[in-house]
C-alpha positions in Angstrom: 52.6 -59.1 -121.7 50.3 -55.9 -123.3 50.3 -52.8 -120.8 47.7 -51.4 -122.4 44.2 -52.9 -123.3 41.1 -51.7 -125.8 38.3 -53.1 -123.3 37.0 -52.0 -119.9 34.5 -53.2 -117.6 33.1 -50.3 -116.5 29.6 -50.7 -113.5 26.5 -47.7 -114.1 25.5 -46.6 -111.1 21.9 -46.9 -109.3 22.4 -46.0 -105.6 25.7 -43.6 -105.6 26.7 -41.7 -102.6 29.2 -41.0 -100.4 30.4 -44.9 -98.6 30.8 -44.0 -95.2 32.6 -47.2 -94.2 35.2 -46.4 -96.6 35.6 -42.7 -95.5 37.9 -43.9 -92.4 40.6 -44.2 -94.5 39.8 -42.5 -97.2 40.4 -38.7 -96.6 39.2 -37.6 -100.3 35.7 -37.9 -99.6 33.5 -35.4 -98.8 29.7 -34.9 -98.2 28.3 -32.3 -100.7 26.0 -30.1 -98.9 22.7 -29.1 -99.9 22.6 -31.8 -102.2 20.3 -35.0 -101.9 20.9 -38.4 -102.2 19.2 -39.1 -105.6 20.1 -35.7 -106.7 24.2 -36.7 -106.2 23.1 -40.3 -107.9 21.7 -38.4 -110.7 24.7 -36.1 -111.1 27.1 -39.4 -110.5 24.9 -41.3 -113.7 25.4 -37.9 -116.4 29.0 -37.7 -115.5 29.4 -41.9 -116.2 27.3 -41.7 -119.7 29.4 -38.6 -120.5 32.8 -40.2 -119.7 31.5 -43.3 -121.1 30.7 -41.7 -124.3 33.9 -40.5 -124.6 35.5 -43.4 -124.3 33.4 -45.2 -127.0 34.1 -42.0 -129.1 37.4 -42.8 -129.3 37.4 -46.4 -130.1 37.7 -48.3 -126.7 35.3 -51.3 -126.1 33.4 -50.6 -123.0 31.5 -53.2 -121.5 29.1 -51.4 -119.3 26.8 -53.4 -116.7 24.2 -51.8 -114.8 24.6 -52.0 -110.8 21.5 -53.2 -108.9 19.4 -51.6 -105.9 19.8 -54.5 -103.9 22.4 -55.0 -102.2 23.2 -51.7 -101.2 26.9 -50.7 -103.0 27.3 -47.3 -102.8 31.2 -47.8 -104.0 29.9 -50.0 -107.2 31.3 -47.0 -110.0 34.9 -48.6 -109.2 35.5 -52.5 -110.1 38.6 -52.4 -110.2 39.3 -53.0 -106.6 37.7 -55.7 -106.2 38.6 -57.7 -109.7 41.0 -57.5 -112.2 42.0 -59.6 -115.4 44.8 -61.4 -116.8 46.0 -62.0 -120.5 45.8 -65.8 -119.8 42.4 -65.7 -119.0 42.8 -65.6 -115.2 40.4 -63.6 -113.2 41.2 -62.3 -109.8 38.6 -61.5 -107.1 40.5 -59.7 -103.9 39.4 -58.9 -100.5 37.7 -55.5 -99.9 38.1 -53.5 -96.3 34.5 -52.3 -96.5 31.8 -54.7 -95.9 29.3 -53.0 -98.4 32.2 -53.6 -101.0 32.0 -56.9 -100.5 28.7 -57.1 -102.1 29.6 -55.9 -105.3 31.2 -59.0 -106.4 29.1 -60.3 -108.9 29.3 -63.7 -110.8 26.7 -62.5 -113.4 29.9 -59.6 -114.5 31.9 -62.4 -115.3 28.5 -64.3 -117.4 28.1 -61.2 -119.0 32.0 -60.8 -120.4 31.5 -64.6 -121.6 28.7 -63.4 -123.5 30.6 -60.5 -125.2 33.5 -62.9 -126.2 35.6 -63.3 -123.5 37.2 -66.4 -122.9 37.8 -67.1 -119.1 40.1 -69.6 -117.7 40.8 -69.6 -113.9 39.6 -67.6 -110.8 42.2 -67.0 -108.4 39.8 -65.7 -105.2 41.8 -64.1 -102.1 38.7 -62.9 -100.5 38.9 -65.9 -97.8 41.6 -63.0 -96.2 38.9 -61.0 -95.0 38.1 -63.6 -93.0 41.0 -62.3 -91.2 40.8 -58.3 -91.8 43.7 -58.7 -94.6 42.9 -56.8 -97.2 44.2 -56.1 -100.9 42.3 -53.9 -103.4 42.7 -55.1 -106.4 44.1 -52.4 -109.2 43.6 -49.9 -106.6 46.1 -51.2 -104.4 48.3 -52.7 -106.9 50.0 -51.0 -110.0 50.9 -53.3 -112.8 53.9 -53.0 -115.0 52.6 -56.1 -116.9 54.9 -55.6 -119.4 58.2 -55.6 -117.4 56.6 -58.3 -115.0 56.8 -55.5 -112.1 53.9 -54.5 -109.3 54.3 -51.8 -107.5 52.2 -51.6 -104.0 51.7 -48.3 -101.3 51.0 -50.1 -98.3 48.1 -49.6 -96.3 45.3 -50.7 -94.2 43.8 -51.9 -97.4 46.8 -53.3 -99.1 48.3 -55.9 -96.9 52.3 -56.8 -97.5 52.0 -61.0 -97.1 48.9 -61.1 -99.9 51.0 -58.6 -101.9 54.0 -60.7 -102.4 51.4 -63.9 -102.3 49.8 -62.7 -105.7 53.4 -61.3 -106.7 54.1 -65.0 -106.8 51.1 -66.4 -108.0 51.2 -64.4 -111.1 55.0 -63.9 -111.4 55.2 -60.7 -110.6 58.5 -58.7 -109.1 57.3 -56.6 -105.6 57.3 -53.2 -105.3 57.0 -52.4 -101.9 56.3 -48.8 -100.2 54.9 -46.6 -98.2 53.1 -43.5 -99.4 51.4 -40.5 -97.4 49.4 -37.6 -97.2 49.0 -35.0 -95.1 45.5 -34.4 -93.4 45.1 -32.2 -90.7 48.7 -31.7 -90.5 49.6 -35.7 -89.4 51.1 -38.0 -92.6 48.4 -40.6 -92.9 48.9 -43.7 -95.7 47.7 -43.0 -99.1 44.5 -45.6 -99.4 45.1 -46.7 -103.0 48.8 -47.1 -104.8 46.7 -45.8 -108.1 46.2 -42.3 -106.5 49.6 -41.5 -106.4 50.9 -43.2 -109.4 50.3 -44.2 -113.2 52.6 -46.6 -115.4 51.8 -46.2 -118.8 54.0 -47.9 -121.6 56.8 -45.7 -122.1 56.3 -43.3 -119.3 55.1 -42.8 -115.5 53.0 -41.0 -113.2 54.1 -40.2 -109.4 53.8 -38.3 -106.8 57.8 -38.9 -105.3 57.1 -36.3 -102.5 54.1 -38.7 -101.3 56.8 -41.3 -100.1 58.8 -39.8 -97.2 61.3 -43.1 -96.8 64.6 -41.3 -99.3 65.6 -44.9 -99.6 61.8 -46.2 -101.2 61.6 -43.4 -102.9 64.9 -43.4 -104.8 64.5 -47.5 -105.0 60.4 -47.1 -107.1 62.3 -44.1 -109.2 65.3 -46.4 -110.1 63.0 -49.2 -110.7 60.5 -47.1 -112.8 63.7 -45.4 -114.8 65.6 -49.2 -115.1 62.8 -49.7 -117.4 63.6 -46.7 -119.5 60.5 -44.8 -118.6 60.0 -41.3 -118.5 59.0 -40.4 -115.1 56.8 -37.6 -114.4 56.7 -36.1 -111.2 53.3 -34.6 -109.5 52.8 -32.9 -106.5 50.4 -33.8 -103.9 48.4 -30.8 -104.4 47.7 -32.5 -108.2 47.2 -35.8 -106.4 44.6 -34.1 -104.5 42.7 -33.2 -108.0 43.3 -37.0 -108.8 46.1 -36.0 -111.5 47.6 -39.7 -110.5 44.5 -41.4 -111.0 44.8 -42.3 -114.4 45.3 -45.0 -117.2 46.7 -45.8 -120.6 44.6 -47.4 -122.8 44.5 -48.3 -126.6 42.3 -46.7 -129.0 41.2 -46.8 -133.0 44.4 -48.0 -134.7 46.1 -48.8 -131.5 46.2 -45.3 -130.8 47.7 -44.7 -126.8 45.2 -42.0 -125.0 45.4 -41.2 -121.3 42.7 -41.4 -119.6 42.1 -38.7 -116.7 39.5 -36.6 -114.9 39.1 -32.7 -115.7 40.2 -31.8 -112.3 42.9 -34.0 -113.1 43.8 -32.6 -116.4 43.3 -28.9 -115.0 45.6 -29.2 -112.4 48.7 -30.0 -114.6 51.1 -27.9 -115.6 51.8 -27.0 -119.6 55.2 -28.6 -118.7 53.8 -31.5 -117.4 50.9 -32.0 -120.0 54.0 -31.4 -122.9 55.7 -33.9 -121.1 52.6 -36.8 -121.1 51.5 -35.8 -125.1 54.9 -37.0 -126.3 53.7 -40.4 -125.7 50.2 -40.2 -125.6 47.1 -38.2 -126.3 45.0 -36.9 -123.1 41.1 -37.5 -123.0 39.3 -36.3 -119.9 36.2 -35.8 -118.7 34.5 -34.3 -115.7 33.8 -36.6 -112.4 33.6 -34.2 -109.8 30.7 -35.5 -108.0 32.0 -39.2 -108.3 35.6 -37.5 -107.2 33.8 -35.4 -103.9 31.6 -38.5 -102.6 32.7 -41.6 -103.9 37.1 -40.0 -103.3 37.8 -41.9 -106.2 38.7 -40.8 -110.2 38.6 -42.0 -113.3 41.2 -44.7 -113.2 39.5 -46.3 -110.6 35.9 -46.6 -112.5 37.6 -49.1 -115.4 38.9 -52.2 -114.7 41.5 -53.2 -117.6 39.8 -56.3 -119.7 43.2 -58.4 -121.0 41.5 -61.9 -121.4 41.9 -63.3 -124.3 38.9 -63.6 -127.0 37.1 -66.7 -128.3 
């Protein structure tokens, strides 16, 4: 299986703000004072057609659909916890901890991929677990090493063990398991998403090592990630708090490999660090710092990886 893909699914948004049923667990968000609600909407839409842009600039193939007013999705900028897609032409929907996430499953996404090309096959649903407050978010909660058959997964209150290794095995994947923290207000608390802290690209990857306190986990993701002869670089969690481990490989004009990351992202590495990363690929970011303050989510979370195959 391909890594890395040349088409995203990316949602515009209409209604953007600050979710707070998913600022319980998420401890990146923050209200922006002295700012109103369409004014943070508007900043959220200029910093999507700006990133957007970019990513069209440079060759990707962005499928971009526009969210809706009704229902109310505040969260809607990042698809890629609640579906994700397969080279077989699988499609996956997963259960979301947040009832207004909920609603931004939409059927006429998947109508609107067919349209552009897309052949889909099967679509494996899990969201019957939230029936039961089991959760498992998608790309967010799960990092793919598609290529090496590997999925790595930070346990959490959104990413449940038992549907982890139950999609592991549906899709033939090895598990990953861990636990990854943070420190807020001086307490460790769990990371919410694996893809904050971590980033496997093709030939190299992202983590933060100091976010999982277990020695044992730690050395057993590190030796897992090296086994497969990839370069790991390490970030701290002062650069996972700028959402430097929020990012994603992806394919450009003549199969090109770019990294995809957020300014604050790209700002807070080191020259070491970016030396490091632009052996394998070339870095394109763009700023998101209202989407990053109120939605606590980056740029790897607002694509969600297109891999089905094409009519």
């Amino acid at each position: 299986m391909k890594q890395t893909t040349n088409s995203l699914l990316m949602i515009r948004p209409v209604a953007f703000r600050m979710n707070e049923q998913t600022a319980v667990n998420n401890y990146y968000q923050k209200v922006l004072d002295n700012l109103s609600t369409e004014t943070v909407n508007q900043k959220a839409q200029e910093e999507f057609d700006t990133f957007v842009q970019k990513l069209k600039m440079i060759g990707l193939n962005v499928v971009v659909v526009d969210d809706t007013l009704s229902p109310d999705t505040p969260d809607s900028i990042f698809p890629n916890n609640w579906i994700s897609f397969h080279e077989n032409g699988d499609v996956v929907l997963y259960p979301m901890f947040a009832e207004n996430r909920r609603l931004e499953r939409r059927e006429d996404v998947l109508d609107t991929l067919e349209e552009k090309g897309f052949l889909i096959n099967e679509i494996m649903d899990y969201t019957s677990a939230e029936e039961d407050d089991v959760f498992l978010e998608g790309t967010g909660s799960i990092v793919l090493d598609r290529a090496n058959g590997k999925a790595y997964c930070a346990l959490s209150p959104r990413a449940d063990e038992e549907l982890f290794i139950e999609f592991c095995e549906d899709f033939e994947f090895t598990p990953v398991i861990f636990e990854a923290f943070q420190t807020v207000n001086g307490e460790r608390k769990h990371i919410y998403h694996t893809n904050v802290i971590m980033c496997v690209g093709e030939t190299f990857a992202v983590i933060c090592a100091d976010c999982i306190d277990d020695k044992k986990e730690r050395k057993m993701v590190l030796d897992s990630l090296k086994g497969d002869e990839k370069e790991v670089i390490l970030i701290t969690e002062d650069q996972v708090n700028n959402f430097a481990g929020n990012m994603l490989e992806v394919k450009g004009t003549d199969d090109r490999r770019y990294l995809i990351m957020s300014a604050s992202a790209h700002q807070s590495l080191t020259k070491k660090q970016i030396a490091q990363l632009e052996e394998h690929v070339t870095i394109l970011s763009s700023s998101l710092d209202t989407i990053e303050a109120c939605g606590g989510g980056s740029a790897r979370c607002m694509m969600a990886e297109i891999f089905l195959p094409k009519a």
